[in-house]
N, CA, C and O atoms as a MOPAC input file, in Angstrom:
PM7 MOZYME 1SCF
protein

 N    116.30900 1    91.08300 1    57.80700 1
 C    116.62600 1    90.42100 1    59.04900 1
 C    115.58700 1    90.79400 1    60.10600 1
 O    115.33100 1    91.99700 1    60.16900 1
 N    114.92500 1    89.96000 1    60.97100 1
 C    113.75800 1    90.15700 1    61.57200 1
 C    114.34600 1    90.46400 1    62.84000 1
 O    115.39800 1    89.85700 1    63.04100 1
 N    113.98800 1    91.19800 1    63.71400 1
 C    114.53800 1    91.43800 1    65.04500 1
 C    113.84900 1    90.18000 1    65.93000 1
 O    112.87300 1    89.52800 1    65.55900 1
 N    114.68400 1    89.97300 1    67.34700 1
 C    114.14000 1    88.86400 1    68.27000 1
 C    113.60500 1    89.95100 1    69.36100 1
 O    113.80000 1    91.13600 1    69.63300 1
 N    112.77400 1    88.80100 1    69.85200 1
 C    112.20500 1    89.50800 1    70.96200 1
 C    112.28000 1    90.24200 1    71.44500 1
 O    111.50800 1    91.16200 1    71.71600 1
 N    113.79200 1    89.89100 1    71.81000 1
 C    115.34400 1    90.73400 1    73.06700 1
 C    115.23500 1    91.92900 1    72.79800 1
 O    115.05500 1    92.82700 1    73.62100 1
 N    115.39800 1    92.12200 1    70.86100 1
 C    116.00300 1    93.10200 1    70.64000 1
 C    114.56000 1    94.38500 1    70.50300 1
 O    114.87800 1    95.54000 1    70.78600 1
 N    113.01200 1    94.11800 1    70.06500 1
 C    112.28900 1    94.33300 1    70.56400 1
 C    111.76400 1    94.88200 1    71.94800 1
 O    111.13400 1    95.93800 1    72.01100 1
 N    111.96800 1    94.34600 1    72.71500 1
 C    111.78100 1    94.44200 1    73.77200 1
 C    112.72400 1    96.02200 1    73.95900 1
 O    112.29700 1    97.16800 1    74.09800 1
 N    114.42400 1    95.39400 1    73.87600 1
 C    115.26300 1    96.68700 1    74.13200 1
 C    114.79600 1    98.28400 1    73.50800 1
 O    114.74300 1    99.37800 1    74.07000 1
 N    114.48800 1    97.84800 1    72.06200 1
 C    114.03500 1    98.89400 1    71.16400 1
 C    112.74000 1    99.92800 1    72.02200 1
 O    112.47900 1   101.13100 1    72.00100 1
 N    112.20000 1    98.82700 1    72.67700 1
 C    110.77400 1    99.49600 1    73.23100 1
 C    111.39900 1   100.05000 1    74.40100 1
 O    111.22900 1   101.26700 1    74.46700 1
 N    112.15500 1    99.49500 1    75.47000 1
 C    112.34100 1   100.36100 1    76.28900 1
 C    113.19700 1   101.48100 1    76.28100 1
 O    113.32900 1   102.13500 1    77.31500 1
 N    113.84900 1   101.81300 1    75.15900 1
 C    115.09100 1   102.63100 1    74.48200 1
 C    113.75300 1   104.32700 1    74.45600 1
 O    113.77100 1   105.36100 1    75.12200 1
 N    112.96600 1   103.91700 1    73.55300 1
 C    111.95500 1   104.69000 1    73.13500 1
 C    111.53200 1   105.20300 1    74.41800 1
 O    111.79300 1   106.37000 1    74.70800 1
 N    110.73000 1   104.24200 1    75.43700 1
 C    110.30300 1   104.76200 1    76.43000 1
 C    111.14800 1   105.65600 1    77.52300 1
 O    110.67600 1   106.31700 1    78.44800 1
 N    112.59300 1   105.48300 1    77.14100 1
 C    113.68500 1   106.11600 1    78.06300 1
 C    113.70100 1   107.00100 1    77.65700 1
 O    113.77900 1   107.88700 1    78.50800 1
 N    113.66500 1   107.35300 1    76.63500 1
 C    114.02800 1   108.82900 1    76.00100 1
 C    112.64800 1   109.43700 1    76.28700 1
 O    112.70700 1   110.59300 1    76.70600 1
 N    111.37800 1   108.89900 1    76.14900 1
 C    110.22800 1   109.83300 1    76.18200 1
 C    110.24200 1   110.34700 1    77.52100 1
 O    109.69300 1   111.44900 1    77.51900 1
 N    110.71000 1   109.95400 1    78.86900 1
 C    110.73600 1   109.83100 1    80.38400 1
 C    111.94100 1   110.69300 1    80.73900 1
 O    112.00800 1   111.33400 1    81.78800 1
 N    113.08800 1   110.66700 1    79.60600 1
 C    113.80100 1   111.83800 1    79.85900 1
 C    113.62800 1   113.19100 1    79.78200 1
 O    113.80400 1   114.11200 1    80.58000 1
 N    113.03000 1   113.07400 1    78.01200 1
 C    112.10700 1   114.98100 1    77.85700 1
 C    111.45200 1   114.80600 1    79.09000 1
 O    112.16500 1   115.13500 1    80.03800 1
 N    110.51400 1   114.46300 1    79.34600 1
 C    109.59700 1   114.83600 1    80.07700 1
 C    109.93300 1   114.90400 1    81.54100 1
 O    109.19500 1   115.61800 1    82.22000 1
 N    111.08000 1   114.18400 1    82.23700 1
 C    112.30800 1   114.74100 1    83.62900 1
 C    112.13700 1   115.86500 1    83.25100 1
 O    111.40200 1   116.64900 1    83.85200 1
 N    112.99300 1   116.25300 1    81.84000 1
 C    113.79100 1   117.57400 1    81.73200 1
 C    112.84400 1   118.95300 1    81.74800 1
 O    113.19800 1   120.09000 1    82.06200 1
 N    111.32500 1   118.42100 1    81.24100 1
 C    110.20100 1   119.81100 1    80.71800 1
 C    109.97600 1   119.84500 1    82.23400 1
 O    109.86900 1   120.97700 1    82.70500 1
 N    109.86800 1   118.63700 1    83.22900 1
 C    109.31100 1   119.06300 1    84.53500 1
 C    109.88600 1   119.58800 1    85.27100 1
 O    109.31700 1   120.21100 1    86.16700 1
 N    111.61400 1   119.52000 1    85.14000 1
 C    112.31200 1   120.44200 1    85.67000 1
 C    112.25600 1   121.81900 1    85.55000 1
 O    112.36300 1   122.61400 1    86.48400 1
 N    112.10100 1   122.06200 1    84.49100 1
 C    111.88500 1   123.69600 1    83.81100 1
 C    111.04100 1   124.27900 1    84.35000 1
 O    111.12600 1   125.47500 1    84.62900 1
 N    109.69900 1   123.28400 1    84.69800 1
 C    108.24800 1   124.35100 1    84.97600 1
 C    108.63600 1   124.13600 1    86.23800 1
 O    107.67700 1   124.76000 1    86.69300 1
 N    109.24800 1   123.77300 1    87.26300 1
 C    109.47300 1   123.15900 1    88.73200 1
 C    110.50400 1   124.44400 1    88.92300 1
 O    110.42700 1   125.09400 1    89.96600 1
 N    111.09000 1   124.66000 1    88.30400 1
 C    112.04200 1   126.10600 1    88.44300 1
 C    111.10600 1   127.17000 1    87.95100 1
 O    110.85000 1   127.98700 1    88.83600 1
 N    110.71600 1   127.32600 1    87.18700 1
 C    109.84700 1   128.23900 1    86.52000 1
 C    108.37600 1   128.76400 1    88.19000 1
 O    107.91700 1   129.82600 1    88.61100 1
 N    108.24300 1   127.63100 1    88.47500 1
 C    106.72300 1   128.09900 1    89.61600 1
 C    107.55000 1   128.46300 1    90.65500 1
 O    107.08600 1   129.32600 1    91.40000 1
 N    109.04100 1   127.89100 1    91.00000 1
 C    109.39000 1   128.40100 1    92.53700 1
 C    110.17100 1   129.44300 1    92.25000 1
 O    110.73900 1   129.88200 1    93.25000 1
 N    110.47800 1   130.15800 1    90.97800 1
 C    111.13900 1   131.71500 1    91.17300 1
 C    109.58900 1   132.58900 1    91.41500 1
 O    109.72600 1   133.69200 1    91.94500 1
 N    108.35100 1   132.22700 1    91.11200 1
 C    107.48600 1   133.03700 1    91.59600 1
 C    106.98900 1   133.07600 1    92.69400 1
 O    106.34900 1   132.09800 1    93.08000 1
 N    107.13500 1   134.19400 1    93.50000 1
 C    106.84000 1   134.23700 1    95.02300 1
 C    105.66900 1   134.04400 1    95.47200 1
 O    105.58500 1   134.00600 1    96.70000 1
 N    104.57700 1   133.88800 1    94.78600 1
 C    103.32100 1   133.65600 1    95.14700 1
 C    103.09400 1   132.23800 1    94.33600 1
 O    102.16000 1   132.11100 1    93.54300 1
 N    103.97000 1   131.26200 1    94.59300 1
 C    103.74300 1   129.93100 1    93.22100 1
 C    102.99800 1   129.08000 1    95.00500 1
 O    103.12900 1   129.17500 1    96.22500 1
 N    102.18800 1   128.26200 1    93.89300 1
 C    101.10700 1   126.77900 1    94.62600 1
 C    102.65300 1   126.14400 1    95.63600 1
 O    103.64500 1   126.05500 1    94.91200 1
 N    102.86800 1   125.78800 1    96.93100 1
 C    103.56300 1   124.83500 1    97.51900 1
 C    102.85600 1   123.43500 1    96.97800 1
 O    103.46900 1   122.47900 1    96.50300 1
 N    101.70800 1   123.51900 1    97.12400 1
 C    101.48300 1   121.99400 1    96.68700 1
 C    101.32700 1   121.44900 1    94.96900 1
 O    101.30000 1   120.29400 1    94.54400 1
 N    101.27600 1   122.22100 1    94.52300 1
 C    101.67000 1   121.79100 1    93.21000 1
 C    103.17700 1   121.52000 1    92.77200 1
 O    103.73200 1   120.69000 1    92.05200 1
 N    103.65800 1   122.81800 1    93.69100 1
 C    105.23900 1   122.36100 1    93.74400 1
 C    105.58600 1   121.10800 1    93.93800 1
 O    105.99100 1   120.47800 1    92.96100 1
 N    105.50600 1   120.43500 1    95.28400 1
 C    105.54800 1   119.28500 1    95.78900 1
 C    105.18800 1   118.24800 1    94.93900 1
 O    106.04100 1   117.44300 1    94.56500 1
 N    104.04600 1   118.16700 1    94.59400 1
 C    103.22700 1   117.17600 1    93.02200 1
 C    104.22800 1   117.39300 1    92.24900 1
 O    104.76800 1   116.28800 1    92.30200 1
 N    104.84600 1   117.99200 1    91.59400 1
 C    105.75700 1   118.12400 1    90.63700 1
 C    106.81100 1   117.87100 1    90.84700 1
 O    107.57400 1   117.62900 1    89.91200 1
 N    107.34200 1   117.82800 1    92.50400 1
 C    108.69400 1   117.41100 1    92.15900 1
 C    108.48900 1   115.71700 1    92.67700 1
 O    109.34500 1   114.84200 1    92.54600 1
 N    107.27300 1   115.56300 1    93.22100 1
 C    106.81700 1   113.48700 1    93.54800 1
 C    107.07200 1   113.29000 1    92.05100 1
 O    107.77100 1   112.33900 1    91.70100 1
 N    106.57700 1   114.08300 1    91.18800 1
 C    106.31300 1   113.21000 1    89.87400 1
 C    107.69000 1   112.68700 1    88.90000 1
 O    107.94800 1   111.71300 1    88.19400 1
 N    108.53800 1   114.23500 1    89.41800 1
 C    110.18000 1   114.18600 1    88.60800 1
 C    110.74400 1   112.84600 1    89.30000 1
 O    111.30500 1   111.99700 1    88.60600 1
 N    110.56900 1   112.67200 1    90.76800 1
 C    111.25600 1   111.68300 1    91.39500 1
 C    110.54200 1   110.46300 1    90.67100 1
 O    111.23800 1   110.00300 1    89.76600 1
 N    109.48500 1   109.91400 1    90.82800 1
 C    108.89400 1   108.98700 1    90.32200 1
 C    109.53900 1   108.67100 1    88.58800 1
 O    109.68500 1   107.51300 1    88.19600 1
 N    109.74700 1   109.42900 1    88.02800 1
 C    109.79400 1   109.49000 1    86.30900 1
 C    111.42300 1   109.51500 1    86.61700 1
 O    111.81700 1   109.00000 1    85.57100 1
 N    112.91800 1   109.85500 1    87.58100 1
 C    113.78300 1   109.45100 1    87.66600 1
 C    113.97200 1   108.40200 1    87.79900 1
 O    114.85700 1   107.94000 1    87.07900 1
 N    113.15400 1   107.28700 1    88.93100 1
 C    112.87000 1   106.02700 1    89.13100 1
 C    113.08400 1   105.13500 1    88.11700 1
 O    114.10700 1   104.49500 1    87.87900 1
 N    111.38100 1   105.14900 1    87.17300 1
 C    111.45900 1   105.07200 1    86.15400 1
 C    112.63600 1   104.23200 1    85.10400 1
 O    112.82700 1   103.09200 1    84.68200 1
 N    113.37200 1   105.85100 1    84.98600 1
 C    114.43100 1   105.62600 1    83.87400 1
 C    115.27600 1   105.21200 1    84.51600 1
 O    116.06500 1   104.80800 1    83.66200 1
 N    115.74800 1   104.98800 1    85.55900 1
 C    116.64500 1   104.40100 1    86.62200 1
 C    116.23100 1   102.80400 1    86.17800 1
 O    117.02500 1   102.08600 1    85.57000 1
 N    115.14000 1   102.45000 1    86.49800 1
 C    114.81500 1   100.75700 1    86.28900 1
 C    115.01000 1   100.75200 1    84.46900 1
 O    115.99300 1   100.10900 1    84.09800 1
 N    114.29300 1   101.30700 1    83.51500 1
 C    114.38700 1   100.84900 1    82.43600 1
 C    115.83700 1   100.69800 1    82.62000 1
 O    116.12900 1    99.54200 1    82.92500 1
 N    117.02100 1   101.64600 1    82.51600 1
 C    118.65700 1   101.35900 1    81.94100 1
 C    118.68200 1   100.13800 1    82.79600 1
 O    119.18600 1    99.21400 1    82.15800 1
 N    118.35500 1    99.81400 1    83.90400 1
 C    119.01900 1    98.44100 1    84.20600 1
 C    118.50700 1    97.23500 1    83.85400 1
 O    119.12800 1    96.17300 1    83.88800 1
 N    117.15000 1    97.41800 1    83.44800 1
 C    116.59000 1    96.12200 1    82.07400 1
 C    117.78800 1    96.45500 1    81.08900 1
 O    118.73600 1    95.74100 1    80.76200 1
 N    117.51200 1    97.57400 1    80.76400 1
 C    118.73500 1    97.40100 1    79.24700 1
 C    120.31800 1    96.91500 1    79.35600 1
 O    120.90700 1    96.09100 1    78.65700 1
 N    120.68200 1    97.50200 1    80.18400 1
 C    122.13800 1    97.10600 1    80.52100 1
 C    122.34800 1    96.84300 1    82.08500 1
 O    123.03100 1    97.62700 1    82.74300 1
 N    121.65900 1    95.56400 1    82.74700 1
 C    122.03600 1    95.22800 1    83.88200 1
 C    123.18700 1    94.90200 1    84.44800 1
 O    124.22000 1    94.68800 1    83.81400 1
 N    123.06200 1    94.84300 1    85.76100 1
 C    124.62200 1    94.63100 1    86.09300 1
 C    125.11100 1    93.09100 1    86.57300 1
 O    125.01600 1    92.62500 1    87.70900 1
 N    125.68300 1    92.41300 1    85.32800 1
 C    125.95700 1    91.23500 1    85.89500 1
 C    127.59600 1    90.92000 1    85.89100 1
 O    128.55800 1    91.11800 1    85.14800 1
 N    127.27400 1    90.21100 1    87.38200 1
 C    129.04700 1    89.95100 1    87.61700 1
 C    129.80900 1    89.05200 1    87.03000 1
 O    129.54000 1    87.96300 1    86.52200 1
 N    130.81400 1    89.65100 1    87.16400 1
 C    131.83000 1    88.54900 1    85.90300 1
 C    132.07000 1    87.14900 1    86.41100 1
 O    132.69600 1    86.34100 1    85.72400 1

């Protein structure tokens, strides 16, 4: 049975959700990891947490390609 587009399409952004989640979750770790050290970069801090927000975004828009919200 050949998949359609749709389901293609879903498959691809399924994949890409999950890769955008590890990678939320590893940036959280090192984002806790640099601010328990008292001498950690502020601005790398900052870069790191633009990037978690950006990559929440992200997976925020893919789930609503996948399962949008349409009214009954």
């Amino acid at each position: 049975m050949e998949m359609t587009d749709g389901q293609q399409l879903r498959g691809a952004y399924e994949i890409r959700r999950r890769e955008l989640i590890v990678e939320h979750r590893d940036l959280e770790t090192a984002i806790q990891r640099l601010a328990d050290d008292p001498l950690h970069d502020q601005i790398a801090l900052q870069r790191m947490k633009k990037r978690k927000l950006l990559l929440k975004d992200q997976i925020s828009w893919i789930e609503r390609q996948i399962d949008p919200d349409v009214p009954a």
